[in-house]
N, C-alpha and C positions, 0 to 999 in steps of 0.2 A: 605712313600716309593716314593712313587710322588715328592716329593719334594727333597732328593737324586738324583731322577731321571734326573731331570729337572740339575744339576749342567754339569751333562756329558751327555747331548743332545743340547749344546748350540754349536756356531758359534765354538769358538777357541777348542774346544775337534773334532769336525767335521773335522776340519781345519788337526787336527791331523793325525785324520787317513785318509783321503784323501793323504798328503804326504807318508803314510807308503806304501799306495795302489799302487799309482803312481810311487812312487820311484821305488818299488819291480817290475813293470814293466820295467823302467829304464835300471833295471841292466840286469836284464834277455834279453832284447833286443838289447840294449845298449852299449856301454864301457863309462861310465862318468870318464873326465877326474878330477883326485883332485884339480889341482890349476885353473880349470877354472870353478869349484863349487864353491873354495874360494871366486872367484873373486866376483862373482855373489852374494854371502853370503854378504861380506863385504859390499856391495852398499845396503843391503839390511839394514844392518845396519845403515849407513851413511841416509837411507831415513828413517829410523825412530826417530833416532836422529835429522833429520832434522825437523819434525813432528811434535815433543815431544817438541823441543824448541819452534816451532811456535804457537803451540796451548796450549804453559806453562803447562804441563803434565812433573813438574818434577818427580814423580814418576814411570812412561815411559821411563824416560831421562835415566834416573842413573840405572836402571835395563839394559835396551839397551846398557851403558857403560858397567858394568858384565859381560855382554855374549860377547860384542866383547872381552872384555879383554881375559876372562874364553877361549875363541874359538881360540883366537892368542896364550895362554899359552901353549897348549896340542899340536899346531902343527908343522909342518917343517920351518915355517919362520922364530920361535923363538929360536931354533936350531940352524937353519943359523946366524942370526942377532945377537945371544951373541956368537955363536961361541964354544958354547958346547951341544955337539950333545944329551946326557942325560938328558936336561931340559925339554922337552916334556912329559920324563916318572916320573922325580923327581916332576914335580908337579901335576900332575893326581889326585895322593892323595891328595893334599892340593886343589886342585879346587872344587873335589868331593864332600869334607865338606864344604867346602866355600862357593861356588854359592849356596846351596839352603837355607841357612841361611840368605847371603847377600840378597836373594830375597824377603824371607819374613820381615826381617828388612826392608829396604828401600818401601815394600808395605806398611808397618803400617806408614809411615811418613809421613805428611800432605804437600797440595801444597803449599810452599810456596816460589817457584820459583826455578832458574837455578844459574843467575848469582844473588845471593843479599848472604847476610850473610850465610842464613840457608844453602843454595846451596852452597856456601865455604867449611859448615862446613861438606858435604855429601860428598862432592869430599876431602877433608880431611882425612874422613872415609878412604875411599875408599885407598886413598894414605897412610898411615900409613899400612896398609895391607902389600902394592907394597910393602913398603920400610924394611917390615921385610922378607917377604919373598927373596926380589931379597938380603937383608943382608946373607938371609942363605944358596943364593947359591953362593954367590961370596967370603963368607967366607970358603967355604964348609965347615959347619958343620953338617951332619948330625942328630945329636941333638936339632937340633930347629926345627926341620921337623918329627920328630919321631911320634909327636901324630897325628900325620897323616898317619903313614904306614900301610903296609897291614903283620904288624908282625903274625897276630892271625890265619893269613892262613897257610897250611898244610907246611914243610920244602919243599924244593924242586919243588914247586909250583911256576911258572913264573907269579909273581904278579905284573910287570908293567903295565898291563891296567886292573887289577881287582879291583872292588870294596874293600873298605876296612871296616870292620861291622861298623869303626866310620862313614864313606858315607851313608852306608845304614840304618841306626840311626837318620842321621842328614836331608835323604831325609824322610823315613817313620813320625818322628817326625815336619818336615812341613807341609807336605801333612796333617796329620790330625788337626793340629794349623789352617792353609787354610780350610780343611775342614768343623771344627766345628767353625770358624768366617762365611761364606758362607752358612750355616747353619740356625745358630740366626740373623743373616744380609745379604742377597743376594746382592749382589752387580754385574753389567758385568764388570768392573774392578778387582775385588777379582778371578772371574770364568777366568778371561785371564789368569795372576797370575798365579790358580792352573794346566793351560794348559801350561806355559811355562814353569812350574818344570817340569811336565812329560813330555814336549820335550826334555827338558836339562840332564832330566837322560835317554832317550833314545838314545840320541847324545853323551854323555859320557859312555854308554855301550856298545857301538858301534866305539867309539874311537879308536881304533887299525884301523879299516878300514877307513880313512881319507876321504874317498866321503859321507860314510853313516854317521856319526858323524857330519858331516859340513851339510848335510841337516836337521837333525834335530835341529842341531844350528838355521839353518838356518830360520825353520819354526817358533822355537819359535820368532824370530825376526818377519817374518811376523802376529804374535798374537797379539804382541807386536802394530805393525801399528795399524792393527785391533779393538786393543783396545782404542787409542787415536782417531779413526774416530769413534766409538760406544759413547765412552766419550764425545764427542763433538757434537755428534746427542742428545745425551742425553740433556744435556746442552740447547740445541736451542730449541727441543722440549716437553720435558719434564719438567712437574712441580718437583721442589724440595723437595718440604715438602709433596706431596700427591703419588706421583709417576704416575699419572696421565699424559697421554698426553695436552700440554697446549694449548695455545689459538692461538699459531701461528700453531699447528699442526690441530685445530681444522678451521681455517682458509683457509687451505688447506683440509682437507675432505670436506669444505662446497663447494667448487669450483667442485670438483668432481659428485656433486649430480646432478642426472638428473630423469624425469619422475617423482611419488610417493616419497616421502618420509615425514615423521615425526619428529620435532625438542622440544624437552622436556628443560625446564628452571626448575634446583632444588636450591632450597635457604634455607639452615639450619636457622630452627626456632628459634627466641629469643638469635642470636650468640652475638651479644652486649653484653648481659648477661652475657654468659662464661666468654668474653671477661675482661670486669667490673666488675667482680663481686672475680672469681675465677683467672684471669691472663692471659696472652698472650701463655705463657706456656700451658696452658688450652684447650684453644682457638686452639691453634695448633694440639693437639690431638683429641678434636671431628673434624676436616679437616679432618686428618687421617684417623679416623675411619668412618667417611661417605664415604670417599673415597674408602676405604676397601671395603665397602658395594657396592656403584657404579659400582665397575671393574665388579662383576660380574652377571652385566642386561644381562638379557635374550632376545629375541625377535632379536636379529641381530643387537640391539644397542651399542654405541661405548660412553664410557664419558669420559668428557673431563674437567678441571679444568680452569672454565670463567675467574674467576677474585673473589678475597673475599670468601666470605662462596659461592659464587655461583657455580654452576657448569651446565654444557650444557650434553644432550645426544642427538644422532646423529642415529635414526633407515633409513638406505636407503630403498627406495624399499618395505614403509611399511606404510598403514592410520595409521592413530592415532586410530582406534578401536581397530587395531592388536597390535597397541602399550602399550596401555591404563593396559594389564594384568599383562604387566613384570614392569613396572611403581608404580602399586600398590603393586607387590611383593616386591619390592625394598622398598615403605615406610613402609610396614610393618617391612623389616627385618630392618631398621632403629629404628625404635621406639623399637625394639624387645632386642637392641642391646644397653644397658645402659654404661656411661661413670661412671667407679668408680673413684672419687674424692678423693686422699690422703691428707690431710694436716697435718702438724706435728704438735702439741696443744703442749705449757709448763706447765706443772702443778710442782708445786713445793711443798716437802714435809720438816719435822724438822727431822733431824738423832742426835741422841746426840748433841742436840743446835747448830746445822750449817743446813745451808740451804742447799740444794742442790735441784739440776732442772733436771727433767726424763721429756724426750719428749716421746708423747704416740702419735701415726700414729690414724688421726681419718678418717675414710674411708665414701663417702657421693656417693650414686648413685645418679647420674642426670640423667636425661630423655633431650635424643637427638630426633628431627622429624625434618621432612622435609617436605617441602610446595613443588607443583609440577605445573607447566603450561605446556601444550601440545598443540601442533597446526601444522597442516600439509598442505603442498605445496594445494592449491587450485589455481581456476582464481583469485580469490581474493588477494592470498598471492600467486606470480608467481614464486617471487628472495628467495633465500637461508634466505640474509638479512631482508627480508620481514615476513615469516615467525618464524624467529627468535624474533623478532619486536612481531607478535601472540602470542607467548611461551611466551615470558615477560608478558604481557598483561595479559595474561591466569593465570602467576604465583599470580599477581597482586590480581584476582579475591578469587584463592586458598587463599591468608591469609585474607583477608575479609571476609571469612567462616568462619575463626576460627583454619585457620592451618591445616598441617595433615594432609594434603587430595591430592587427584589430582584434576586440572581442567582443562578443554578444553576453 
């Protein structure tokens, strides 16, 4: 449940309702003008496009192209500009299904930039869409737009800006595709994503009213931002493969420290091994799973991903005796915490005089531990660096034991 929880308590869901809160005050006190919401929407766009290409977040790029599009389709400019004043409502319905399909598409595609081939072939996408759509309103033929009506609703019901069950199909059937990827894989990119569907259908629910529609547009673009600066935080600070804050984040906690504090050096036992032995593949899942282990030290400490099998923990404000408890619980729950080994073996058998080869999965528990050095701020050890320099030292001592252990 906790972890449901955690998908809609983040930044871009906050983000959400902060606009709904905000707006609702807006209006109530207010008159917001429509085209000077637009204006403001638009630029909002144009900065996140601007962003998205600067920081090669094609997956930002081309979602942020959607929603300007999708938000210029349903309004008065597009009206104006073709010059038939029923285009805003002839395609309501075809946005409706579109955009949140186009969302999740374009999120599953990997970065592999803006302007090179694959970015061609996105903006192609994208254009073949244009070109059947703007086909079937300049042909008028209402039959190339059908599977998009709001036929199934009551006779006599003004369904220009209602939902039509294929919309609300095509948004419930994302939502839970997002949901259950975000689910097995958390991502802050995935979780922006599922904040900018439910912006986009509350801006298109809301679509008849042109101020309230364009700010929900609107928000979702700012998610959108949101999400290329979180992506990019991530990136600088974040290890990859551990999810761990890395060495340059850990660089900056260490500047912060003042008075008491305690500095822990952990080194996975015999990782050459893994390494050697079983594969780099290997090798990358006990990271993983010591990492796993690490996040959750106790004591006020923070771990961080050094370099290699290594890893750093960071108690402020704490000796090393206060630290020394959550330190041991940690290698226990390491050694506690076994790496099963799959490898596929060929064994091959005779069927009616032909050979044939059955792989059988042969599964191999390994024993992961961890070696641990602690050392805290004294006269002796003044600087952060110095300190650190003790922890090493200290680790040094730990596999001279014999592993497995903590030492000071």
């Amino acid at each position: 449940m906790s972890k449901v929880m955690s998908l809609f308590t983040t930044i871009p869901f906050g983000l959400l309702v902060a606009v709904g809160v905000t707006y609702s005050w807006l209006i109530t006190n207010y008159r917001l003008s429509a085209p000077a919401v637009d204006v403001f929407i638009y630029a909002i766009y144009g900065i996140g496009l601007g962003m998205s290409w600067w920081f090669n977040r094609s997956r930002v790029f081309f979602v942020t192209v959607l929603l300007a599009l999708c938000h210029f389709a349903i309004s008065s400019q597009a009206a104006m500009i073709s010059g038939i004043p029923s285009v805003p409502m002839t395609l309501y319905p075809v946005v409706s299904v579109l955009l949140p399909i186009n969302i999740y598409v374009f999120s599953l595609l990997k970065e592999r930039g803006i302007f090179t081939v694959w970015g061609l072939g996105r903006f192609g996408l994208i254009g073949c869409q244009l070109f059947y759509i703007s086909l079937a309103i300049v042909a008028n033929d209402p039959t190339l737009l059908s599977f998009f009506a709001n036929e199934a609703l009551p006779e006599g019901k003004n369904t220009a800006w209602v939902f039509s069950p294929m919309a609300i199909l095509a948004y419930l059937a994302v939502f839970l595709l997002f949901f259950r990827k975000q689910f097995e894989n958390y991502t802050a990119l995935g979780n922006s994503f599922m904040a900018v569907l439910a912006a986009t259908m509350a801006g298109l629910y809301f679509a008849k009213d042109a101020p309230t529609g364009s700010v929900f547009f609107g928000a979702a673009g700012i998610m959108l931002i949101l999400a290329v600066i979180q992506d990019s935080y991530a990136m600088a600070y974040l290890d990859e493969l551990t999810g761990l804050p890395a060495r340059r984040a850990m660089k900056e906690e260490l500047m912060k420290l003042r008075s008491e504090y305690t500095i822990a050096m952990v080194d996975i036992d015999f990782f050459k091994k893994f390494n050697d032995t079983y594969g780099h593949d290997t090798g990358d899942e006990v990271l993983r799973l010591v990492a796993s282990v690490l996040k959750k030290v106790e004591g006020g400490g923070k771990a961080f991903r050094y370099g290699g099998e290594e890893f750093a923990i960071i108690f402020p404000y704490t000796t090393s005796e206060a630290a020394l408890p959550a330190l041991e619980k940690l290698r226990v729950a390491v050694s506690k915490t076994p790496y099963a080994y799959c490898k596929r073996q060929e064994k091959k058998t005779n069927d009616k005089d032909k050979d044939k080869t059955k792989k059988k999965p042969a599964v191999k528990q390994l024993s992961v531990t961890i070696s641990i050095g602690v050392a805290e701020r004294s006269e002796k050890y003044n600087q952060p660096d110095e300190v650190m320099k003790a922890a090493d030292t200290a680790l040094y001592r730990a596999k001279e034991k014999g592993r497995n252990c903590v030492s000071k």
